[in-house]
N, C-alpha and C positions, 0 to 999 in steps of 0.2 A: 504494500500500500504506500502509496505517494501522499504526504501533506504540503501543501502548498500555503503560506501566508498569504494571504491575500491584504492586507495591511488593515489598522484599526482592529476590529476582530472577526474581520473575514477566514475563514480558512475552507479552503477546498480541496477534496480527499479523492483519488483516484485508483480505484483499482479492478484491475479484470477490464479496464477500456471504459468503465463507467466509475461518472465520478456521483459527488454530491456535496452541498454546500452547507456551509454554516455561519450564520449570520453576515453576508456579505453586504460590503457598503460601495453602490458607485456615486450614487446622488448624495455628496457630503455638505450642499450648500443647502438642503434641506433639512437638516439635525436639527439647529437652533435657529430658524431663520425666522420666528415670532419673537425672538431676542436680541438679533443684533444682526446688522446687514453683513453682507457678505464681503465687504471690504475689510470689515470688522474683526475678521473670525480669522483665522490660519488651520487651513483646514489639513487632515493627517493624510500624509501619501497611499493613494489606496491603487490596487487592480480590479478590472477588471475578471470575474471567472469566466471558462472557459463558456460559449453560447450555445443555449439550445440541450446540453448536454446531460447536465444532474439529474436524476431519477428522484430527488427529494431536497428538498431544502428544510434546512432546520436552522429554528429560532430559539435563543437560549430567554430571549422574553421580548418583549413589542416596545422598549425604547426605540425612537425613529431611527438611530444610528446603530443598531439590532437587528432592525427591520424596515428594511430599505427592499419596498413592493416593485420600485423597477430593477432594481439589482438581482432580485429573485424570478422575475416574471423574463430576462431574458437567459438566463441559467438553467433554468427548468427544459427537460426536454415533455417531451408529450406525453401527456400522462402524470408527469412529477406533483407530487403536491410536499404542501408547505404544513410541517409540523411544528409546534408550540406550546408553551405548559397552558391551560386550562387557565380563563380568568372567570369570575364568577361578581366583579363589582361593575356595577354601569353606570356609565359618564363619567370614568376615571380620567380625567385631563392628560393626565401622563401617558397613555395609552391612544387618546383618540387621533392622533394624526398618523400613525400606523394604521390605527383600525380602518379608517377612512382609506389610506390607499390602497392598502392589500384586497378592501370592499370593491374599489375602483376600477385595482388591475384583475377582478375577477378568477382568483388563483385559490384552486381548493385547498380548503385548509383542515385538520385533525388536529383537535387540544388533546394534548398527552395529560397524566398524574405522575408525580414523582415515584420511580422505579419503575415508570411502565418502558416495556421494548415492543418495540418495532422491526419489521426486516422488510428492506428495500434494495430490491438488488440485492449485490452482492456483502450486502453492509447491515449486519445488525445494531440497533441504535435504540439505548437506554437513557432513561431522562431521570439522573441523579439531583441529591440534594444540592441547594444553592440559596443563597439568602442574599433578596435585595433592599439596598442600601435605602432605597427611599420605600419600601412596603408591597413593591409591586410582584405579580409573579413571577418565577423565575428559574432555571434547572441549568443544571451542567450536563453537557451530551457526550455521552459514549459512545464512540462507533466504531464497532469490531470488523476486521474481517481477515478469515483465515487464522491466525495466532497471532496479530497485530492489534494496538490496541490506542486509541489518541482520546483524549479526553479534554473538552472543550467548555471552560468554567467560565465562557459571560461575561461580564462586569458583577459577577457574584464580591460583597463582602466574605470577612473574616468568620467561620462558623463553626459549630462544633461539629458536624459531619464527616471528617477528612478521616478519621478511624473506622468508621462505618464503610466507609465508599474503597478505603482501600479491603476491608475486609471481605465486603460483599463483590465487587464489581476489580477488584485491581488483580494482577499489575496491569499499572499502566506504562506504555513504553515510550509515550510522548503526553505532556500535559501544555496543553496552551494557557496561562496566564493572566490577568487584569493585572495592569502594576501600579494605573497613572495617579491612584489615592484621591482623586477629584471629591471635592468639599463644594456642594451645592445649594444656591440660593433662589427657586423656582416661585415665582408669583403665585401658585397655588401651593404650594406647601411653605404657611408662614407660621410660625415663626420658624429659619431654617434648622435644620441638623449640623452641630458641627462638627458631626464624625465622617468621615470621607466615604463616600456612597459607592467605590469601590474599594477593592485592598492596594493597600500602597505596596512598593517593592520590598520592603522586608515582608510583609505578611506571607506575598509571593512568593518569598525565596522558603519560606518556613512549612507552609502548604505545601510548596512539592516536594518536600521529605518527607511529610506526613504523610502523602498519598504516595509515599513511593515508587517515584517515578522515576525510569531513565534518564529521561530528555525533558527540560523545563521550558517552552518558548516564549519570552515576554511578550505581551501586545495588549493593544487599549491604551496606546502613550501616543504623545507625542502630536499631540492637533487641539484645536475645542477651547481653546481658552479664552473664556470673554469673562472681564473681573465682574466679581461679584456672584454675577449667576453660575460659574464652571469655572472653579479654579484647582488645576491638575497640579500635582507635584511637576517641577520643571526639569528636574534630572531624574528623569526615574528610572532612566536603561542604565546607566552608569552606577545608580544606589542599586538596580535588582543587580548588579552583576558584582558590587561589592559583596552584598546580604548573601548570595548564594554559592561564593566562594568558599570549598571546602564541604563541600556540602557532598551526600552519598548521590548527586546525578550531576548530568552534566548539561549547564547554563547554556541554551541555543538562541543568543538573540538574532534575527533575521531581518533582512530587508523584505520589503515587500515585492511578491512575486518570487522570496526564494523557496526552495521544495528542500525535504527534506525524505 
């Protein structure tokens, strides 16, 4: 199996000639664009996935930069549908500019539950525990195939889960990461939280020893920063790669578009 960074927290997985995606981002001037115009923003170097191709897309939860309905709608081959943990609250603000375009670009969707699996292709895909920073659903995705095993943690917070998931669901041989620690100030949720509504790169480096992993690969850094409302850690490939020095795997920070 081939993993490919697709940059922010894109990642697209290939194998057997068919691939599948996971959270891909190509529309990045639509994340926060009811918050600050596009001059404004430095948006994070993303790719492209491969078109037409993925037999399924999955979504680790419906933030707009999670779930980007044209990034998926042109990935998807015939047939592909789009899976997602289950929401159960309506007129969640956070959620509705996803909801709206995936509504738009008319692409089948399946709410998954935590632990539940799916097989698509040639790719079995479990939707492990994950805890998000602002209250919203959320899961970290497993997808097996053959004896290979990548596991893809979202913009999940710090949680108690990582002994369970390796007990149930591990090894894993590649884990992809949140590092960028973003401390968020959103017009609907006031008064803010001022715990960082992802893991910053030490938590990072700490989780992928807990879950026992191979290969740890940073991403969710590195774009998004508009003061006030989204404020990332500013070094947090160079802090994940201090934190995870010495550590029982080994640190894979990648450029976007590298495979692995």
């Amino acid at each position: 199996m081939q993993a490919r960074w697709l940059g922010w927290a894109g990642v697209e997985l290939d194998h057997e000639g068919q691939t599948l995606v996971i959270d891909p981002l190509v529309d990045s001037a639509g994340v926060f664009a009811a918050l600050a115009a596009p001059g404004e923003v430095e948006f994070p170097p993303v790719v492209s996935p491969a078109s037409g191709r993925a037999v399924a897309g999955l979504m680790s939860h419906l933030h707009r930069d999670h779930a980007d309905a044209s990034a998926l709608a042109a990935a998807l081959a015939r047939g592909g549908e789009v899976h997602h943990p289950a929401t159960t609250e309506e007129g969640n603000l956070a959620l509705a500019q996803a909801e709206h375009e995936l509504a738009a670009a008319a692409l089948p969707r399946h709410a998954v539950d935590t632990w539940e699996t799916i097989t698509v292709g040639p790719f079995i895909c479990s939707a492990l525990p994950a805890v998000d920073g602002l209250g919203d659903p959320q899961v970290s995705w497993l997808v097996q195939a053959d004896d290979r095993r990548v596991l893809h943690l979202g913009d999940t917070i710090f949680h108690g889960a990582w002994w369970q998931m390796a007990r149930r669901a591990g090894p894993f041989d590649v884990v992809f990461a949140p590092i960028n620690g973003a401390v968020v100030d959103f017009p609907h949720q006031q008064p803010p939280s001022p715990a960082p509504a992802a893991m910053n790169p030490e938590q990072a480096a700490l989780a992928g020893e807990l879950l026992g992993a191979q290969i740890v690969v940073p991403m969710h850094y590195g774009g998004f920063a508009i003061e006030r409302h989204y404020r990332p850690v500013t070094d947090a490939r160079e802090r994940f790669e201090r934190a995870a020095s010495g550590r029982p795997y080994r640190p894979a920070p990648l450029v976007p578009g590298d495979t692995l």
